[in-house]
PyMOL Python script that loads the backbone (N, CA, C, O; Angstrom):
from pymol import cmd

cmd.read_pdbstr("""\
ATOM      1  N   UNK A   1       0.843  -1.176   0.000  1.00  0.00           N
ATOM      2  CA  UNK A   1       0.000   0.000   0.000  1.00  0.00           C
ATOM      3  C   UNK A   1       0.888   1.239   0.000  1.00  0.00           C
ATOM      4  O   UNK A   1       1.693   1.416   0.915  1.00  0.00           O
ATOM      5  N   UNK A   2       0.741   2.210  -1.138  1.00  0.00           N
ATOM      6  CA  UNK A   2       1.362   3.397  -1.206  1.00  0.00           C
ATOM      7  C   UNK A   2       0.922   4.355  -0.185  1.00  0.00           C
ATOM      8  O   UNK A   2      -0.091   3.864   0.316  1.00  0.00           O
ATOM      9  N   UNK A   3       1.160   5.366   0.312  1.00  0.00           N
ATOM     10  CA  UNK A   3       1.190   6.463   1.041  1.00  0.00           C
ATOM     11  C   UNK A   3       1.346   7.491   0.020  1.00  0.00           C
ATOM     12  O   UNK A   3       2.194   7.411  -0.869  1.00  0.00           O
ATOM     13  N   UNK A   4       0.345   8.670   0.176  1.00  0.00           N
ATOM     14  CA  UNK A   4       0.613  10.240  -0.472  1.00  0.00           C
ATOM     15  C   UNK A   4       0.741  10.988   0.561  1.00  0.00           C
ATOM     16  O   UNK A   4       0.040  10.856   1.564  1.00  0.00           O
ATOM     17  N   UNK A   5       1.790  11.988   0.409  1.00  0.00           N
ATOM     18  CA  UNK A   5       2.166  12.565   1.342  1.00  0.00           C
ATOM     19  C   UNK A   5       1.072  14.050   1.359  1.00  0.00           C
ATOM     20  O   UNK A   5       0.359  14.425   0.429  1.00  0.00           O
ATOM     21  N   UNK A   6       1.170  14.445   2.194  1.00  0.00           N
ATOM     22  CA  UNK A   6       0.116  15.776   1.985  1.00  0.00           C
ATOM     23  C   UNK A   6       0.406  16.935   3.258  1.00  0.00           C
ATOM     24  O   UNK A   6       0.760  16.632   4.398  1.00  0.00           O
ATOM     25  N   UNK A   7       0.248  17.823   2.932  1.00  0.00           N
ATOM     26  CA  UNK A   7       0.543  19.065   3.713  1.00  0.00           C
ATOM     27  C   UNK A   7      -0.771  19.959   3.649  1.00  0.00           C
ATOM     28  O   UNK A   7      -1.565  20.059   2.714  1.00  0.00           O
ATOM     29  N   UNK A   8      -0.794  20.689   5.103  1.00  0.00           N
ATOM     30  CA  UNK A   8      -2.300  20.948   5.352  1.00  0.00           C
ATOM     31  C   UNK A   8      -1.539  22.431   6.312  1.00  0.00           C
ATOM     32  O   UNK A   8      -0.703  22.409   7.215  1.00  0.00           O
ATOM     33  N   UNK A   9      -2.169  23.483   5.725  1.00  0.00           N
ATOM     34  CA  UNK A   9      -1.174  24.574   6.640  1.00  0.00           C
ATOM     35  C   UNK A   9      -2.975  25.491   7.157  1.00  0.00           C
ATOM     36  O   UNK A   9      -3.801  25.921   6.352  1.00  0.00           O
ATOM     37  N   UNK A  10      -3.054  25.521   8.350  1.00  0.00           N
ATOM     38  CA  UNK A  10      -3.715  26.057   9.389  1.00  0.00           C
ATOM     39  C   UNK A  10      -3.865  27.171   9.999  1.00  0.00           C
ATOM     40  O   UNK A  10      -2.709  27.209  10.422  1.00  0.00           O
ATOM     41  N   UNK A  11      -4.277  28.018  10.359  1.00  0.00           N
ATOM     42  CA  UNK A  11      -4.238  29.754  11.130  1.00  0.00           C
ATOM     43  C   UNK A  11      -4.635  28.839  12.242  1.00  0.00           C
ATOM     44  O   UNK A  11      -5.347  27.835  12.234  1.00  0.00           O
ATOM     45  N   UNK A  12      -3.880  29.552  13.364  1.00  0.00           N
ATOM     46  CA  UNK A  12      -4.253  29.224  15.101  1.00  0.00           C
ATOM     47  C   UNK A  12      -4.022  30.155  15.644  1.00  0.00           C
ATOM     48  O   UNK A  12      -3.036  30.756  15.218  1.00  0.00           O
ATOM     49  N   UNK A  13      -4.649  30.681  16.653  1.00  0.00           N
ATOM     50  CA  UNK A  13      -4.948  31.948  17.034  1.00  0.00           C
ATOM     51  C   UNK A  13      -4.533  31.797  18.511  1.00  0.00           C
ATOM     52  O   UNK A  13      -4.752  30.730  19.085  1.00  0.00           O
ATOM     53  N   UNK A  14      -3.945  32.822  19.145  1.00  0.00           N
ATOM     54  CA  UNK A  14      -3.176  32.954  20.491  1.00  0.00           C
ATOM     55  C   UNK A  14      -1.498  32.171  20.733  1.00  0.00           C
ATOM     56  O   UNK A  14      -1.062  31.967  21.866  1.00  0.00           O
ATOM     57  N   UNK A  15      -0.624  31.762  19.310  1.00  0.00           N
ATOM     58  CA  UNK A  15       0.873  31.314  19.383  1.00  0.00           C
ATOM     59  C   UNK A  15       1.404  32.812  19.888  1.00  0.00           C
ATOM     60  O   UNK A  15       1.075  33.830  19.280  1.00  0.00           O
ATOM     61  N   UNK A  16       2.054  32.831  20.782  1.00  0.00           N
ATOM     62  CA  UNK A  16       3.188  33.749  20.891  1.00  0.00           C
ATOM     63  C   UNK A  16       4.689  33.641  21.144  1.00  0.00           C
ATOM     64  O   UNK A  16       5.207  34.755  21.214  1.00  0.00           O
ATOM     65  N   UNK A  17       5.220  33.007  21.241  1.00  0.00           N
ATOM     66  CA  UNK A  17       6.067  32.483  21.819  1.00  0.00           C
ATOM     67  C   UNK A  17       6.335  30.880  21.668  1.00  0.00           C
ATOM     68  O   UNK A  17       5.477  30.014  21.495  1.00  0.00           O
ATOM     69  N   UNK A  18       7.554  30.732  21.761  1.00  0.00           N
ATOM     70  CA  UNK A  18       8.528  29.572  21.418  1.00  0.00           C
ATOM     71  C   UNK A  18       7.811  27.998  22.253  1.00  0.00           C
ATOM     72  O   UNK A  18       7.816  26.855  21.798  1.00  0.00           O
ATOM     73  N   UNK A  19       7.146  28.585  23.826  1.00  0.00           N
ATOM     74  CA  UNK A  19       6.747  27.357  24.404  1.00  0.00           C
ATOM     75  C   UNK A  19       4.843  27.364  23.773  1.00  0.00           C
ATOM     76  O   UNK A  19       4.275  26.300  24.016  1.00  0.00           O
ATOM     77  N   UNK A  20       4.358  27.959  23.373  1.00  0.00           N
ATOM     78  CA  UNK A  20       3.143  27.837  22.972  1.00  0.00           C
ATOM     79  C   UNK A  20       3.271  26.647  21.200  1.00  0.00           C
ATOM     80  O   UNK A  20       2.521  25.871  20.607  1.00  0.00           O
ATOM     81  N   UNK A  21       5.027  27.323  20.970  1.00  0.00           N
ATOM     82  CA  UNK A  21       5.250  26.751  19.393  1.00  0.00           C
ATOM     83  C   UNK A  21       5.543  25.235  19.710  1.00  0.00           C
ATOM     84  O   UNK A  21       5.678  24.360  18.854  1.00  0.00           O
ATOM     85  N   UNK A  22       5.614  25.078  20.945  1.00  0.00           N
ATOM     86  CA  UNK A  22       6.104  23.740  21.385  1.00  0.00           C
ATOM     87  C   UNK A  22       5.332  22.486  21.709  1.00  0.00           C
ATOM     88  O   UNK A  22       5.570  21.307  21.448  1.00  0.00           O
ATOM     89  N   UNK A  23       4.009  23.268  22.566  1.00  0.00           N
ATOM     90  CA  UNK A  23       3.001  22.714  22.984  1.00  0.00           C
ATOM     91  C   UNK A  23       2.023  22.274  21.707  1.00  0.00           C
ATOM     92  O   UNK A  23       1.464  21.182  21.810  1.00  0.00           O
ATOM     93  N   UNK A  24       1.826  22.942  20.700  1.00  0.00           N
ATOM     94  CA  UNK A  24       1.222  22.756  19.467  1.00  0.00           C
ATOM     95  C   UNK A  24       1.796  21.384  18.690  1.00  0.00           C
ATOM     96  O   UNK A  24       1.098  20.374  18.602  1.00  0.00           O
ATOM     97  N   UNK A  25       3.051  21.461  18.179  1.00  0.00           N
ATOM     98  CA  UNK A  25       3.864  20.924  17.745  1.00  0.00           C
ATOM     99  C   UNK A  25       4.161  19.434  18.443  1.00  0.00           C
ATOM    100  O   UNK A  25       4.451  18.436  17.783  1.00  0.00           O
ATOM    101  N   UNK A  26       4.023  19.470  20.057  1.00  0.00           N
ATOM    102  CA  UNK A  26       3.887  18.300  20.281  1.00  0.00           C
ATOM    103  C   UNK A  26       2.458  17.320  20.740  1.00  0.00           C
ATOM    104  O   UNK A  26       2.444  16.146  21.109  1.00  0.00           O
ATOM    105  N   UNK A  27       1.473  18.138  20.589  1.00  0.00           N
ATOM    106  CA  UNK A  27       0.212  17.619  20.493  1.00  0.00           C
ATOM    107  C   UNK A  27      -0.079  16.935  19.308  1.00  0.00           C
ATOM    108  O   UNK A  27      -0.528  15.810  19.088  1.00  0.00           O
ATOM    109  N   UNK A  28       0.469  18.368  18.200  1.00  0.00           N
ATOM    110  CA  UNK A  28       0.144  17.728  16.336  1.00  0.00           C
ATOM    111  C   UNK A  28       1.092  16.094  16.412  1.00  0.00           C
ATOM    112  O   UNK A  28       0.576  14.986  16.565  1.00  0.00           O
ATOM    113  N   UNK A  29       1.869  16.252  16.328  1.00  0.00           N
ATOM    114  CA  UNK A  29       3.216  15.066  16.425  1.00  0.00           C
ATOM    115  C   UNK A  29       2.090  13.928  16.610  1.00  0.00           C
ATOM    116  O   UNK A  29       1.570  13.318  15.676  1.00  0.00           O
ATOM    117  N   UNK A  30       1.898  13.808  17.528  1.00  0.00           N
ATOM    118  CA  UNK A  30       0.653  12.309  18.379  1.00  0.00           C
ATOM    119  C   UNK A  30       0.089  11.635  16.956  1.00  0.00           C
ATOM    120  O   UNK A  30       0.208  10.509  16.474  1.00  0.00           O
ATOM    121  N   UNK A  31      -0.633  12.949  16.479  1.00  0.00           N
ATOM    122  CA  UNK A  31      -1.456  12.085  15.386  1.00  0.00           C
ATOM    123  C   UNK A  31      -0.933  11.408  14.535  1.00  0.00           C
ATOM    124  O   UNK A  31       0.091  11.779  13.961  1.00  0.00           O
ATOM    125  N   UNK A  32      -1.647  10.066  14.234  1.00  0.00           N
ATOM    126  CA  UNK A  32      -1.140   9.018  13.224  1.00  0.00           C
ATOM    127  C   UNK A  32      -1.261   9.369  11.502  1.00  0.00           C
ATOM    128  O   UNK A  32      -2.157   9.383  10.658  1.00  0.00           O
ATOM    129  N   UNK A  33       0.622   9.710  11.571  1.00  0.00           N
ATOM    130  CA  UNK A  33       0.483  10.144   9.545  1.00  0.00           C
ATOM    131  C   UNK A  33       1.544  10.881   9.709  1.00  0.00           C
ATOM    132  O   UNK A  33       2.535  10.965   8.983  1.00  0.00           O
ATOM    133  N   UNK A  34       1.183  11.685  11.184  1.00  0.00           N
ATOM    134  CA  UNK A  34       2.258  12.616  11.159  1.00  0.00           C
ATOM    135  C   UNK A  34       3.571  12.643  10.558  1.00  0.00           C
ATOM    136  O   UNK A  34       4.175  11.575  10.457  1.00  0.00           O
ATOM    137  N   UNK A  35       4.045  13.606  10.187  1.00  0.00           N
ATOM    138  CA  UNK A  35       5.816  13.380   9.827  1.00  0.00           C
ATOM    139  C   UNK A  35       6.732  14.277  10.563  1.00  0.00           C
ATOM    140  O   UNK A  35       7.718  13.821  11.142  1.00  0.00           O
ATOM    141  N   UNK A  36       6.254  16.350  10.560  1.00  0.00           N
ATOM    142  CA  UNK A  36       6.431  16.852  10.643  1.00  0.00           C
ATOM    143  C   UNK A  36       5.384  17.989  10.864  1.00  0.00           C
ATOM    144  O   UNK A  36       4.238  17.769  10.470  1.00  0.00           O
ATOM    145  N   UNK A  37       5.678  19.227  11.478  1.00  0.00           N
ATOM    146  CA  UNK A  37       5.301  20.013  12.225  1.00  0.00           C
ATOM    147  C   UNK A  37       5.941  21.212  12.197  1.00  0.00           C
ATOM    148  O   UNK A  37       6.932  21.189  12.927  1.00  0.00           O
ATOM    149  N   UNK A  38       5.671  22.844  11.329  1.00  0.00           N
ATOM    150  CA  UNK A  38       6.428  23.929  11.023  1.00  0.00           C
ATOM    151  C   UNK A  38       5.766  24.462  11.424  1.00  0.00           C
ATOM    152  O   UNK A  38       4.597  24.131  11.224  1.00  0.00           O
ATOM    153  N   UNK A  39       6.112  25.910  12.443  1.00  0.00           N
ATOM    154  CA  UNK A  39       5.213  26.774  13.192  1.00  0.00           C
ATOM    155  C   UNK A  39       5.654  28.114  12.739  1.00  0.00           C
ATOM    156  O   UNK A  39       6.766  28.593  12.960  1.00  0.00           O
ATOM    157  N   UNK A  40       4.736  28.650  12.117  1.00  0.00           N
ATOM    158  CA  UNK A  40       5.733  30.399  11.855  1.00  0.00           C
ATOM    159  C   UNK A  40       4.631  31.695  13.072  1.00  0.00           C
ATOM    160  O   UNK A  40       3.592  32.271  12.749  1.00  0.00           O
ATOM    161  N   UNK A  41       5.111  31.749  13.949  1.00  0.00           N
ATOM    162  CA  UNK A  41       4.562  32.480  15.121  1.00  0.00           C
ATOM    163  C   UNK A  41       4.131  33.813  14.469  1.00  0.00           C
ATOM    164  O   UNK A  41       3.125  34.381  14.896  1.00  0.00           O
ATOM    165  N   UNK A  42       4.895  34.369  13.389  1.00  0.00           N
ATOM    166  CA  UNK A  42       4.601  35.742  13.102  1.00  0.00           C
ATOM    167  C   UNK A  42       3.351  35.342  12.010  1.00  0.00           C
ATOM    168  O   UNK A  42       2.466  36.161  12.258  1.00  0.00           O
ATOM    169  N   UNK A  43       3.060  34.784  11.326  1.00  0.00           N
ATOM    170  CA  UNK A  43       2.234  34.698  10.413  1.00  0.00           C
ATOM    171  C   UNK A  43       0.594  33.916  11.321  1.00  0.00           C
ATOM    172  O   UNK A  43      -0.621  33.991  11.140  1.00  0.00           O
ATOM    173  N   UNK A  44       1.578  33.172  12.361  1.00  0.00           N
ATOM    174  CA  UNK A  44      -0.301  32.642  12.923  1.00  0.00           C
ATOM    175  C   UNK A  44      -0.431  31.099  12.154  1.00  0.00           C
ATOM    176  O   UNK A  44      -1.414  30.430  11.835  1.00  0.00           O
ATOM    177  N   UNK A  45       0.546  30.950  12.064  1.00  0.00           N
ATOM    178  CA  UNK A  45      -0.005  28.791  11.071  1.00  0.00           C
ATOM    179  C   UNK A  45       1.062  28.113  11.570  1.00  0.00           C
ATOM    180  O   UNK A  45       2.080  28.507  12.139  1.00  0.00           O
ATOM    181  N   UNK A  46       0.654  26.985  11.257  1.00  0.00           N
ATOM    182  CA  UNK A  46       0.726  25.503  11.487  1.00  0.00           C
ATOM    183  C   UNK A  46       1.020  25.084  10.508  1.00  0.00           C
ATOM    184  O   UNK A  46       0.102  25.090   9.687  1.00  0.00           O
ATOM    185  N   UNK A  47       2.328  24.525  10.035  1.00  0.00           N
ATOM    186  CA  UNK A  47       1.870  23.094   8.531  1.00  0.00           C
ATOM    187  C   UNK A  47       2.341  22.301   8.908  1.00  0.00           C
ATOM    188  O   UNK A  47       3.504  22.287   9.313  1.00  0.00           O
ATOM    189  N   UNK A  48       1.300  21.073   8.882  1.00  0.00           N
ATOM    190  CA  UNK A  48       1.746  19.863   9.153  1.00  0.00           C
ATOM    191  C   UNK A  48       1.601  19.063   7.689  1.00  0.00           C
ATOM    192  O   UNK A  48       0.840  19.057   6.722  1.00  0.00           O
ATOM    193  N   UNK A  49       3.116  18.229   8.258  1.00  0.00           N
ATOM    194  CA  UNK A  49       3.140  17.080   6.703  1.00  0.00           C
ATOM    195  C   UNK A  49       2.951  15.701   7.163  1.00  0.00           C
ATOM    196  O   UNK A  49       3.342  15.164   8.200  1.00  0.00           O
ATOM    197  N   UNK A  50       2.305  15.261   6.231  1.00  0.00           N
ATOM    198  CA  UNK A  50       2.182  14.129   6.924  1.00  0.00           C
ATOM    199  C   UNK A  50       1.957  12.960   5.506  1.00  0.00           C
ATOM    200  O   UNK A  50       1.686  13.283   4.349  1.00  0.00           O
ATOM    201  N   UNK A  51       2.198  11.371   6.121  1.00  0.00           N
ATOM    202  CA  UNK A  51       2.809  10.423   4.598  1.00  0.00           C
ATOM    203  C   UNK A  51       0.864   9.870   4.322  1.00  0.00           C
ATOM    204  O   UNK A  51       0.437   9.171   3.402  1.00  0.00           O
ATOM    205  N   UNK A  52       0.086  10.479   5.449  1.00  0.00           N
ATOM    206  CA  UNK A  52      -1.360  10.114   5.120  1.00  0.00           C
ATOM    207  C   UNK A  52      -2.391  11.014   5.617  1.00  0.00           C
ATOM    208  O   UNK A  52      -2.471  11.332   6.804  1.00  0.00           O
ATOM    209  N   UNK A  53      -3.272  11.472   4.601  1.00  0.00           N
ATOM    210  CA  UNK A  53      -4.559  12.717   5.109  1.00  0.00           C
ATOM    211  C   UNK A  53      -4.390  12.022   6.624  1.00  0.00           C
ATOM    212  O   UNK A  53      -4.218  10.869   7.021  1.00  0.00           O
ATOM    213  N   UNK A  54      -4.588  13.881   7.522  1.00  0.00           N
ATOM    214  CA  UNK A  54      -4.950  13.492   8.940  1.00  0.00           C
ATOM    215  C   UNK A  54      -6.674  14.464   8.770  1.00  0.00           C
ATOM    216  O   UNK A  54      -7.071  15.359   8.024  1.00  0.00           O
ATOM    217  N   UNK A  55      -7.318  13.625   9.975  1.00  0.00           N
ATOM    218  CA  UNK A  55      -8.576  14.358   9.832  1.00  0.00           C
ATOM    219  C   UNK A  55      -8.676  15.384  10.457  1.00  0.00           C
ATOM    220  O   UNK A  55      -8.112  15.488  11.547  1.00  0.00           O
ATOM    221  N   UNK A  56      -9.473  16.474   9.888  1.00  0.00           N
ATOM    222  CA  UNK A  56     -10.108  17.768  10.331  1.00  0.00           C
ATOM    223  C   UNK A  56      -9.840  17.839  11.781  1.00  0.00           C
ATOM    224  O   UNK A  56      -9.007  18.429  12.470  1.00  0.00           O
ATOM    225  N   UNK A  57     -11.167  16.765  12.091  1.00  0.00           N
ATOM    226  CA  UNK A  57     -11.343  16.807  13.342  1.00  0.00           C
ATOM    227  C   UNK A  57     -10.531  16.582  14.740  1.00  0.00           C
ATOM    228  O   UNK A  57     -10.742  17.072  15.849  1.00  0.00           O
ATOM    229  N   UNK A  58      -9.253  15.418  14.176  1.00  0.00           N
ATOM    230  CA  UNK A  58      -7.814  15.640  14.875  1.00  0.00           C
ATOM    231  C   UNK A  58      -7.179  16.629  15.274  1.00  0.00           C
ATOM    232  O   UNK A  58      -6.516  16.987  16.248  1.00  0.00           O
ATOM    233  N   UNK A  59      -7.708  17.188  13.798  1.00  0.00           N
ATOM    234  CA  UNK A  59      -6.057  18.368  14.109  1.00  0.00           C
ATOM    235  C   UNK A  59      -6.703  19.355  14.822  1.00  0.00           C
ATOM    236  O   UNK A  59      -5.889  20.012  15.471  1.00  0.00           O
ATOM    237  N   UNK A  60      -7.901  19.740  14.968  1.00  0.00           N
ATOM    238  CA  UNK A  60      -8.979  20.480  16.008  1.00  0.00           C
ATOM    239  C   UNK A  60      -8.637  19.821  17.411  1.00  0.00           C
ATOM    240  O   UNK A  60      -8.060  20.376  18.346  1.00  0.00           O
ATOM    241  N   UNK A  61      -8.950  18.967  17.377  1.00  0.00           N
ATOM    242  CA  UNK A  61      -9.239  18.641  18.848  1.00  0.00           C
ATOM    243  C   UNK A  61      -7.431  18.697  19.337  1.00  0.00           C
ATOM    244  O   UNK A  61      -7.254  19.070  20.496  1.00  0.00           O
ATOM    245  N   UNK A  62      -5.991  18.308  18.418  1.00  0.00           N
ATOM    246  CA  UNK A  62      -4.898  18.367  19.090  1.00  0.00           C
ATOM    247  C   UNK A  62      -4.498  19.995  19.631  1.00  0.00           C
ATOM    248  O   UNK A  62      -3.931  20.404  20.645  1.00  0.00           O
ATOM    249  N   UNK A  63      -4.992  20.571  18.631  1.00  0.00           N
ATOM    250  CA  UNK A  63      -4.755  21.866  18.824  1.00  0.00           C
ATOM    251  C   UNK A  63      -5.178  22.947  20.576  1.00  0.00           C
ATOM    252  O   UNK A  63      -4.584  23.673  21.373  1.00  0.00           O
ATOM    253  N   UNK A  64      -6.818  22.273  20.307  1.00  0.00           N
ATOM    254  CA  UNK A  64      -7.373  22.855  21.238  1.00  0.00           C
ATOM    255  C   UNK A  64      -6.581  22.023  22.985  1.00  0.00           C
ATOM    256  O   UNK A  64      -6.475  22.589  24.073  1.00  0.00           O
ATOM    257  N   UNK A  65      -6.233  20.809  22.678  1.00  0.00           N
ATOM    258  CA  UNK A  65      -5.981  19.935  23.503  1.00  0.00           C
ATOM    259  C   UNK A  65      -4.264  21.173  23.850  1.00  0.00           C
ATOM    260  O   UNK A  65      -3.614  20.944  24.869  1.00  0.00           O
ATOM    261  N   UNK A  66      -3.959  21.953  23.202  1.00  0.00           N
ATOM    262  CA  UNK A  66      -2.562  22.256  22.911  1.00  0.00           C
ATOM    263  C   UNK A  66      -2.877  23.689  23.718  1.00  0.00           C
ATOM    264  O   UNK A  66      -2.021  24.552  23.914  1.00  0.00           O
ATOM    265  N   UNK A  67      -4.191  23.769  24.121  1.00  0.00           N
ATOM    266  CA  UNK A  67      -4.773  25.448  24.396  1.00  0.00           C
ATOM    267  C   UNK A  67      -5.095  26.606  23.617  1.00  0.00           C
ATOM    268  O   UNK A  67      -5.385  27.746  23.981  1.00  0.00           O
ATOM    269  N   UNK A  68      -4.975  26.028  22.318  1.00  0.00           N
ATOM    270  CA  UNK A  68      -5.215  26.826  21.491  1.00  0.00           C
ATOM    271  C   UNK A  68      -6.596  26.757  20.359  1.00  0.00           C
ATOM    272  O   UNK A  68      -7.286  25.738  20.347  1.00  0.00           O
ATOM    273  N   UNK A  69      -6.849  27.687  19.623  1.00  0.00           N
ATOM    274  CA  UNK A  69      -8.106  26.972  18.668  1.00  0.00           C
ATOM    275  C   UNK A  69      -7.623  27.497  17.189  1.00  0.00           C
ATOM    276  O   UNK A  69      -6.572  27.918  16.706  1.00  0.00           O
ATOM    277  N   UNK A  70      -8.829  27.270  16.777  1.00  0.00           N
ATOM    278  CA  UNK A  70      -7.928  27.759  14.759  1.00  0.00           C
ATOM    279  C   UNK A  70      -8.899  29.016  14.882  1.00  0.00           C
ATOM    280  O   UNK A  70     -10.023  29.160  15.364  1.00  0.00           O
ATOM    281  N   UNK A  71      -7.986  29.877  14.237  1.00  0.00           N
ATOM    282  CA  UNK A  71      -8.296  31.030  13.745  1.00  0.00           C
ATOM    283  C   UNK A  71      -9.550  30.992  13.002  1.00  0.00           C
ATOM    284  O   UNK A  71      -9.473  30.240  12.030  1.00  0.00           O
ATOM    285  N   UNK A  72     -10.641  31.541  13.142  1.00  0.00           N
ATOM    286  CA  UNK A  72     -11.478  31.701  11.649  1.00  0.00           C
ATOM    287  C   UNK A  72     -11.164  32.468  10.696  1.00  0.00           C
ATOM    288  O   UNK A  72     -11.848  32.492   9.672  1.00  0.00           O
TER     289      UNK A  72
END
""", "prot")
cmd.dss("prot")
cmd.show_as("cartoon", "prot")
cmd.util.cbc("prot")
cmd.orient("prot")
């Protein structure tokens, strides 16, 4: 069974700082597919790569689990 890799980049609202970039990053990590995890604090996103679609609803609930929520 092949794997497609896919990248999914996110707005999250309240990152400021290096330990908020941390807490995100190691919540996202958990989910199964994961690969990787890029945080740009000044812009407000998330991209996660990963070798299989992760669902919506994961990356919601890791986030919020992380203290944070997605931007609308």
């Amino acid at each position: 069974m092949s794997t497609t890799p896919t990248t999914t980049v996110i707005s999250v609202s309240g990152m400021t700082c290096g330990g908020c970039a941390n807490a995100v990053r190691a919540e996202l990590s958990h989910l199964a597919g994961v690969t990787d995890v890029g945080i740009d604090l000044s812009a407000g996103t998330v991209t996660i790569a990963s070798d299989t679609p992760v669902d919506a609803a994961d990356i919601r609930a890791a986030i919020e689990e992380a203290g944070y929520e997605l931007a609308s």
